[in-house]
N, C-alpha and C positions, 0 to 999 in steps of 0.2 A: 407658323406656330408648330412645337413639337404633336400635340396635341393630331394636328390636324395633319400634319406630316403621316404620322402614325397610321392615320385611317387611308392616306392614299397608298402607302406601302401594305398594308393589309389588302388594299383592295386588288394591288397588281398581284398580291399571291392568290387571290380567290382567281382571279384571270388565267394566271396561268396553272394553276390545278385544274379548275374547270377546261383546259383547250388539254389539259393532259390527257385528263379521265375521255373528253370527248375524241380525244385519239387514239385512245386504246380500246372504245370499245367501238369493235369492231363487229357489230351483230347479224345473226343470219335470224333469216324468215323462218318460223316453226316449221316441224319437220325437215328442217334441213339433212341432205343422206338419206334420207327413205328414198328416193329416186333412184338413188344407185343402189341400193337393196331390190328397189322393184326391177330394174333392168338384169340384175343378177341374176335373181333369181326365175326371171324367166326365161331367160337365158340358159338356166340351168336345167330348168325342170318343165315351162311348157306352159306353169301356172302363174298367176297375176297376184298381188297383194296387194290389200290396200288398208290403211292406215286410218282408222272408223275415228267419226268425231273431228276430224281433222281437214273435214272436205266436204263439200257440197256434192260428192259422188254417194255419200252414203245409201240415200235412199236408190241410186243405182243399182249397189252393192246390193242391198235387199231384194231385189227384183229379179238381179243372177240368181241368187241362191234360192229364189221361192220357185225359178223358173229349171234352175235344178231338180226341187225339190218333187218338179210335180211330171218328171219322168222317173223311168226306170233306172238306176245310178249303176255307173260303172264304179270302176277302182279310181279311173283317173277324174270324174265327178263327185267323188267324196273327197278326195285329197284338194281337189278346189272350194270346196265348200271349207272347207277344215278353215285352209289358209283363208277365207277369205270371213269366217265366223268362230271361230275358238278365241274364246275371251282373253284366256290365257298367251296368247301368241298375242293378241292386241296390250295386255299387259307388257310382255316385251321390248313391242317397241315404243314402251316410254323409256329404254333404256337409251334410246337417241334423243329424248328430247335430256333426259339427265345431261348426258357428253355434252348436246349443245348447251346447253347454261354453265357447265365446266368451262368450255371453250370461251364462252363468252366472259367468265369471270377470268379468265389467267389473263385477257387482254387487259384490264382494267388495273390502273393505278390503287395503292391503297388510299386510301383516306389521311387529309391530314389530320394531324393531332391537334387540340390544342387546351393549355395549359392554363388555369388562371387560382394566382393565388392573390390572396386577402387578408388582410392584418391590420392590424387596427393599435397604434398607440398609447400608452393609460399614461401621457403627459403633453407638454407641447413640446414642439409643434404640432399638433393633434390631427393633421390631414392624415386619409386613412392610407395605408399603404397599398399599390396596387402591381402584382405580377404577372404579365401573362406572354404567350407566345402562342406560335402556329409554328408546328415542324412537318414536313412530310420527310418520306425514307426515298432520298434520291437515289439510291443503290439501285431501289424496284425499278424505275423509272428504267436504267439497262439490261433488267433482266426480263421486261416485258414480252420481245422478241421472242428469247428461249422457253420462255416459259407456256408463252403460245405453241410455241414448234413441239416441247414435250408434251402438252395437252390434244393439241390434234392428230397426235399420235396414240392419241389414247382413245379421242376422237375416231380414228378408222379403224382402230380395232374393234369397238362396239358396234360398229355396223357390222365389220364382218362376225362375230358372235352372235345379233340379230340374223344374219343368215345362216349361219348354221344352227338356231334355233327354228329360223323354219323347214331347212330341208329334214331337218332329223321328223318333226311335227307330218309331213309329207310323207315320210319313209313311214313311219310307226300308224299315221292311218290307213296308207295302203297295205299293208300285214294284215290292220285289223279287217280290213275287209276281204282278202285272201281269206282269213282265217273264218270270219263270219260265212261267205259263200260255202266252205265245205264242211262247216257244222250242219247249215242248212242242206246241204246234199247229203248227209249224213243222217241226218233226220228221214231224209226220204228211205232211205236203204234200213233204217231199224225199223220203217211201218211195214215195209216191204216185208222185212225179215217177222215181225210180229204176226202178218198175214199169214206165214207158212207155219208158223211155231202155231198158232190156230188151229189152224188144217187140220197138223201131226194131231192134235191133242183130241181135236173134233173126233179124227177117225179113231183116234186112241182108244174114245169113251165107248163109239159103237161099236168095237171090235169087243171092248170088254163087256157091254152090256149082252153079247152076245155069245158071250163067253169062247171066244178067239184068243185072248191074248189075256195076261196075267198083271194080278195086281202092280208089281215092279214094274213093267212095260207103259200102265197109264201113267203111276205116280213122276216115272222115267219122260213123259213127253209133256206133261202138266208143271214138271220144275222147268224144264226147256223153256215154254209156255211165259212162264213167272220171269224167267229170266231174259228174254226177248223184250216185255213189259218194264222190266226194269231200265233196261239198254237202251230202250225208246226217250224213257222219262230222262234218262241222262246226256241222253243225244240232245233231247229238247230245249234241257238247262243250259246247258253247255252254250247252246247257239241264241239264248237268250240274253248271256253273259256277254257274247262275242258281238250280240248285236245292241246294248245298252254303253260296251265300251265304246263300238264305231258312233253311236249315235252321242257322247260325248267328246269324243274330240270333234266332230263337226260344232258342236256347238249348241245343239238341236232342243227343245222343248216343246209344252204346249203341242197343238197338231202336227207341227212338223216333224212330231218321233214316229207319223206312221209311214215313212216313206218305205220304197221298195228298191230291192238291188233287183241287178237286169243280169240275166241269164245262170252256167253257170261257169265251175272255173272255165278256162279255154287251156285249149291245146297246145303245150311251152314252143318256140320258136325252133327252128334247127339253126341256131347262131353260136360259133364257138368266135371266144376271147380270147383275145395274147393276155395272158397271165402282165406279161412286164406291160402290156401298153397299158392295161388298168392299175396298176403300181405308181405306175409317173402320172397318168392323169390324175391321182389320186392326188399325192405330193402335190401337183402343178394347183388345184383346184379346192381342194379340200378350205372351208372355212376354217376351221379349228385350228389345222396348222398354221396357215395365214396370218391368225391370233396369235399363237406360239412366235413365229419370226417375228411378228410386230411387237409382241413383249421382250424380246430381247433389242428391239431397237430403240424401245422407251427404255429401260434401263439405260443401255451404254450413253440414249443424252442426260439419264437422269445423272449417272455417272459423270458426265463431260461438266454439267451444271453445279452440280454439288465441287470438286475441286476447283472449280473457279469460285466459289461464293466462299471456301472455307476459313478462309480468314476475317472477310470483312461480308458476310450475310445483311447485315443495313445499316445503314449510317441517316441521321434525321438531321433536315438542315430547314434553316426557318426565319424567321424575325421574333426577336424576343422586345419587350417594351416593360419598364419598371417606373413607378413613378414615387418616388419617397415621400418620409411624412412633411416634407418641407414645400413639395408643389413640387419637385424636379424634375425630368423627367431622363431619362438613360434608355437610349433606343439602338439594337445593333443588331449581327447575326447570331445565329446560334447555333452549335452543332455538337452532336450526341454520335457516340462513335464505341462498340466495344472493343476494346484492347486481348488481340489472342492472346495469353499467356500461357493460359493452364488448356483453353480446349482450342485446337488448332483445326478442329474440324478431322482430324485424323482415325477418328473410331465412325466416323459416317461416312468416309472414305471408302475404309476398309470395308464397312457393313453392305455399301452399295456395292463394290465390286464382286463380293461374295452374290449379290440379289443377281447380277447379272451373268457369272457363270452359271447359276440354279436356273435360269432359265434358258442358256444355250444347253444345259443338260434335260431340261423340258423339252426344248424342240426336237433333241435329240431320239428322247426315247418316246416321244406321237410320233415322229417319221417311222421309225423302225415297227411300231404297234400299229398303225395306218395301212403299212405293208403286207404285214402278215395278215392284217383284217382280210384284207383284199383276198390274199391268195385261200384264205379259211372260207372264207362267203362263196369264193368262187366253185370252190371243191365242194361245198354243198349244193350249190345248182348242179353242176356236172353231175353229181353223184344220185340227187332227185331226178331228174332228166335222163339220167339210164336206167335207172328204176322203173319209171313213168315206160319207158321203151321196151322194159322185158314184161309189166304188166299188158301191155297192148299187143304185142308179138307173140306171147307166150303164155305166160298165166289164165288172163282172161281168156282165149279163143278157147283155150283146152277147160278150161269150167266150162264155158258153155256146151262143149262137146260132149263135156262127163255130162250133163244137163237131158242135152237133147239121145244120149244113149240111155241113160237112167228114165228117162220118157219111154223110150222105144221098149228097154224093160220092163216096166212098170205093164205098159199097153199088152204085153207078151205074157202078163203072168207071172216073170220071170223072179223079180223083187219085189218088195211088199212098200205100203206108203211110206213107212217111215224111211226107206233106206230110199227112195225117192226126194222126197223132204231134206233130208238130211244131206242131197249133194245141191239142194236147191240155197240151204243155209250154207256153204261153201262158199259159194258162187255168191252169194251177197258179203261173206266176209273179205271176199277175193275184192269183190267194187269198193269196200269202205278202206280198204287198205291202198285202192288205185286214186281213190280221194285223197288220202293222205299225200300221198306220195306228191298228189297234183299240187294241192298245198304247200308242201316243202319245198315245192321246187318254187313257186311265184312269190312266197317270202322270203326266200333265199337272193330271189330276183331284186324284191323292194332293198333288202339289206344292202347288196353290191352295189346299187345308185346310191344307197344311203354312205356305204363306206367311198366310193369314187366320189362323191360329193355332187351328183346331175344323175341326166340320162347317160346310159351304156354307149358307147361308140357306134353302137349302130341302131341307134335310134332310140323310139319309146319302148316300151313292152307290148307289144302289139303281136298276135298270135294271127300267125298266116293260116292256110286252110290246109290241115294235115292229109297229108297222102299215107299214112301208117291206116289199118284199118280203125273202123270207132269201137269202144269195147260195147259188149251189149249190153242194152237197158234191161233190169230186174224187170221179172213180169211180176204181179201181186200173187199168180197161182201158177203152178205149172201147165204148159198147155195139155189139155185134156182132163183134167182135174177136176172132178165134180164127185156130189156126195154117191154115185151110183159105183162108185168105186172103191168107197170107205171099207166094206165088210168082203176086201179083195185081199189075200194070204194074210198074214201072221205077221 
């Protein structure tokens, strides 16, 4: 019977769509590529990630971090903590679970269509009219292949983006913790410096209640005074700031914002760099680029796809079945097909070619700005690191020298407290400027793993035991300094 013909030819088309759709979809197990993210980047860096919510390691993960939490943290224990608890970087790598459900869907057939119209008589023979079909787009059915190939290209490019959102997340909290350590060392050195601005002022007031020295002289060592106070309060902030950003990108709330950093900076390495071997390892490794050359290799197939599809993009082909008002029935193929006439695909041609020069002029100009990173970041370690080396050979030894002769003076009779004092505040601006310097040089450090995309060619940042002398520790008062000395010269 036509009738029942009808329904076995529908049936073999539900047959073979369903073995389509089941062959194209070709699915990976969640998380799929976080593996090779994780092997990457410890590969890169030293440290471990791990992908929260998505594992029955999580509450492991908790345990690292609490077990972190409850020592002293270095630089390279905060950058694990980061990666392994900043929400923001677990936001991220939902950008692989996205790719894979792309992935997932370019394998998959569309959907067939299907059509039914209905009409109805106003005479006899009054049976009602019935139209319908099912068409799929067999066109898709040969484009499923490329379409996969352009998608999993899209695919490896978001993992490598997922890693260079975590090295960069790595780099920027090791800074901060660079940067938090010498505010806090910096803090020390304004108390320090507050204690002698004290002193001056102390002895100021007993010189002038004893009418030694002149109204100008006190007001002269009480703004000092004020102004040591103010230094302090700024040093304070400062390292407040530096220590609520580090304690954000770890991730941190609740009790765990009381943690402690361990020691303070360290003493920079004696390691010089080939300029060019950090250039190529940069190129060779860098995520970003990576992403750049894989964007222009999705293009040239987007390119390669688009001029094959340009003329005939889909074609629907199906079984159509009509039954007239008479009972009849008319059952055969059908197919639906655009005719190029007017658009040949020619301006999507063109559009995509132009997409794919715009990005071999992308890769072109991160390679060349990769470069130059390199050799900029580098010249600032070098250039902190000599710095750091005339502070410790030169500057500091000869403060403390002026230090310990301005003692020997003092003790003589020779100068008076203030001019005492005042090479004691030298000598403490001489150490906050050796801070700094220490600082520029270990963020200049984090920056060059961050632009080379890892660790330095010759390992982690690890500071050997310097043979340079150590500069000297601020005392709170000069040695011999006490009030029996206050109402000593002018």
């Amino acid at each position: 019977m036509p009738a029942r013909r009808l329904k076995v030819m529908l049936g073999k088309l539900a047959v073979l769509v369903s073995a389509g759709v089941i062959g194209g979809c070709a699915t990976s197990p969640p998380g799929a590529g976080f593996g090779e993210v994780q092997n990457t980047v410890s590969a890169r860096t030293g440290h471990w990630v791990q992908w929260r919510g998505h594992s029955v390691e999580d509450a492991a993960v908790d345990a690292v971090v609490h077990a972190l939490l409850a020592r002293e943290l270095t630089a390279d224990d905060a950058v694990q903590i980061a990666l392994l608890n900043n929400r923001g970087l677990q936001a991220t790598f939902e950008e692989l679970g996205i790719a894979q459900a792309e992935l997932v869907q370019a394998g998959l057939l569309r959907n067939p269509v299907f059509d039914l119209s209905i009409r109805i008589p106003d005479r006899r023979p009054s049976r009602t009219y019935l139209d319908f079909s099912v068409a799929e787009d067999f066109i898709d059915v040969f484009l499923v292949p490329a379409r996969r190939k352009l998608v999993g290209a899209a695919f490896a490019q978001a993992k490598m983006k997922v890693e260079e959102e975590i090295l960069a997340l790595a780099a920027e909290t090791k800074t901060a913790f660079y940067e938090y350590q010498a505010s806090e060392q910096v803090v020390e050195l304004r108390k320090t410096g507050l204690d002698a601005a004290s002193a001056a002022a102390d002895a100021a007031k007993d010189l002038h209640d004893a009418g030694n020295t002149t109204d100008l002289d006190l007001l002269g060592q009480q703004t000092l005074e004020a102004r040591a106070k103010t230094d302090l309060v700024s040093a304070q902030a400062q390292a407040a700031e530096h220590r609520e950003r580090l304690t954000d990108l770890m991730g941190l709330w609740g009790h765990d914002i009381d943690w402690k950093p361990a020691g303070r900076l360290p003493d920079p390495p004696e390691t010089d760099f080939d300029p060019a071997e950090l250039e190529l390892l940069a190129v060779r490794q860098r995520d970003d680029l990576a992403a750049a050359r894989q964007e222009v290799a999705i293009q040239s197939q987007a390119l390669d796809l688009t001029r094959r599809t340009r003329f005939l993009a889909s074609a629907n082909l199906g079984p159509e079945a009509e039954r007239e008002t008479d009972g009849q029935w008319r059952i055969g193929p059908s197919l639906s097909a655009p005719i190029p006439v007017f658009d040949q695909g020619q301006a999507a041609v063109l559009r995509q070619q132009f997409m794919l020069e715009q990005s071999r002029r992308r890769y072109e100009a991160l390679t060349e700005h990769i470069r130059s990173q390199v050799r900029t970041t580098l010249s600032r370690l070098l250039n902190a690191r000599s710095k750091i080396r005339l502070y410790r050979l030169t500057v500091l030894p000869l403060g403390q020298k002026f230090l310990e002769q301005a003692q020997l003076h003092y003790n003589g009779m020779y100068i008076g407290v203030f001019q005492l004092l005042q090479a004691k505040r030298e000598q403490i601006d001489a150490g906050s400027e050796y801070i700094d310097a220490l600082r520029d040089y270990w963020v200049a450090r984090a920056q060059l793993e961050r632009a080379v995309g890892g660790r330095l060619p010759a390992g982690p940042a690890a500071a050997p035991a310097s043979t340079e002398p150590a500069p000297p520790e601020p005392q709170t008062m000069p040695a011999g300094m006490d009030h029996q000395h206050h109402h000593h010269g002018g």
